[in-house]
C-alpha positions as CSV (number, residue, x, y, z in Angstrom):
1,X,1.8,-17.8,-4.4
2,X,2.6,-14.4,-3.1
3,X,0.5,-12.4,-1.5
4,X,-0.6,-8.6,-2.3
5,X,-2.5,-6.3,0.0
6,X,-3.4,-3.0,-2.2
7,X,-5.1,-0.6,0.1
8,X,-6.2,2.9,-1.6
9,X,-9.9,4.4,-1.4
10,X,-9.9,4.5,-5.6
11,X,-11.3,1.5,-7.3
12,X,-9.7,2.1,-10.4
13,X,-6.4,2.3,-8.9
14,X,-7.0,-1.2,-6.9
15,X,-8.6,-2.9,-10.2
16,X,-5.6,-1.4,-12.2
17,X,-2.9,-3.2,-9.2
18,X,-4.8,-6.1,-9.2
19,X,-4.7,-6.9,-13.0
20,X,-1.7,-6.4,-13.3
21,X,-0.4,-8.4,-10.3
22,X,-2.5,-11.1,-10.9
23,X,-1.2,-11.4,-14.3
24,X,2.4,-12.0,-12.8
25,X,1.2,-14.8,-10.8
26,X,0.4,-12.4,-7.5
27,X,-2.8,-13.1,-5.1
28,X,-3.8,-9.5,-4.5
29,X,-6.4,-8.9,-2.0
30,X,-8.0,-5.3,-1.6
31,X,-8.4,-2.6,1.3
32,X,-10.2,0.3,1.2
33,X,-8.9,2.3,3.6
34,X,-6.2,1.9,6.5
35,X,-8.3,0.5,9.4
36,X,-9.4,-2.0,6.8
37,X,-5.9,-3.1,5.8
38,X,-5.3,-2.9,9.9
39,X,-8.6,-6.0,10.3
40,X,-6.9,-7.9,7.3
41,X,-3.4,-7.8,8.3
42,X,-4.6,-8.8,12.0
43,X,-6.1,-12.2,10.0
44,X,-4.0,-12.8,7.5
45,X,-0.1,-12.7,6.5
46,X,0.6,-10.7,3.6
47,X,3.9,-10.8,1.4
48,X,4.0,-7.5,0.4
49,X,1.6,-4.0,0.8
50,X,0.8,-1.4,-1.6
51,X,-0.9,1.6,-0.3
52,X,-2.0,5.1,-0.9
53,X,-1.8,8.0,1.8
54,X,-4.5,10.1,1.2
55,X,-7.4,7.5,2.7
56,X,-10.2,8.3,4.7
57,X,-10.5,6.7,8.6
58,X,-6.4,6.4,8.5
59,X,-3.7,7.6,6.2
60,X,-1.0,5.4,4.7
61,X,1.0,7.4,7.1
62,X,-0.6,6.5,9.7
63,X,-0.8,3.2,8.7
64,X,2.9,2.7,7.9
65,X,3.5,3.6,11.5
66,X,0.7,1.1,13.0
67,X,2.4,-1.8,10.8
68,X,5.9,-1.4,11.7
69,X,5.2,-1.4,15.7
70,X,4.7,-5.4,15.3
71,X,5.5,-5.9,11.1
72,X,8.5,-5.9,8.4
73,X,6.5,-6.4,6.2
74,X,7.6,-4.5,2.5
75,X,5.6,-1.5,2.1
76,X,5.3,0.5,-1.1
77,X,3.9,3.6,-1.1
78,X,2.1,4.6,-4.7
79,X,0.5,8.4,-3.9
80,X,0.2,11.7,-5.8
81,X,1.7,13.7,-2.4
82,X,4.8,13.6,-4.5
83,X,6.8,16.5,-3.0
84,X,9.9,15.1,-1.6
85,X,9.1,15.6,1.8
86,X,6.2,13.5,1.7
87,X,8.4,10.8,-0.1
88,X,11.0,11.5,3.0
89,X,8.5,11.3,6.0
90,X,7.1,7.7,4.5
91,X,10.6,6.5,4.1
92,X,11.2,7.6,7.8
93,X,8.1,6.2,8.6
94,X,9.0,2.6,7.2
95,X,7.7,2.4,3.7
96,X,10.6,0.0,1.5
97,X,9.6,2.4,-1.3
98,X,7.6,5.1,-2.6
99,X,5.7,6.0,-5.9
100,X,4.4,8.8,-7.5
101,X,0.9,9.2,-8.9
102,X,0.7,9.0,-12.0
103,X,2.8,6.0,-12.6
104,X,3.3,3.7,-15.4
105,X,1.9,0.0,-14.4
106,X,5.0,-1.9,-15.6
107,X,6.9,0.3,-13.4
């Protein structure tokens, strides 16, 4: 079974992931912040990441960068800093992909 890491500060928004990822056979595990996604990915291997930017103690930004000096691993970006040079900096930055807040779930 794949694994999903969803780190964003918003509860809803990592319930909301997890529901829906679970239901298509996903195991999500949570983070609430980016130095808490750094602890789990240091312990565990993860298949895939979703993450928000705007997180307190480090930014998805930041976090992107800290991932991609030892990790491939896919990162998709799901954030409501939607102007196009946010979407551009975490595409520079090494995110596989990048979505706008609000979003459709199926999407």
């Amino acid at each position: 079974m794949a694994k999903i890491l969803v780190v964003d500060d918003e509860v809803n928004i990592r319930r909301m992931i997890r529901k829906f990822a679970e239901f298509e056979g996903y195991e999500v595990f949570e983070a609430v912040d980016g130095m808490d996604a750094v602890e789990k990915c240091e312990s565990m291997s993860y298949d895939c990441i979703i993450m928000d930017i705007m997180m307190p103690e480090m930014n998805g930004f930041e976090l992107t960068q800290a991932l991609r000096k030892y990790s491939d691993i896919p990162i998709l970006i799901l954030s409501a800093k939607s102007q196009d040079n946010d979407k551009i900096l975490g595409l520079n930055l090494g995110a596989d992909d990048y979505i706008a807040k609000p979003f459709n779930p199926v999407e």
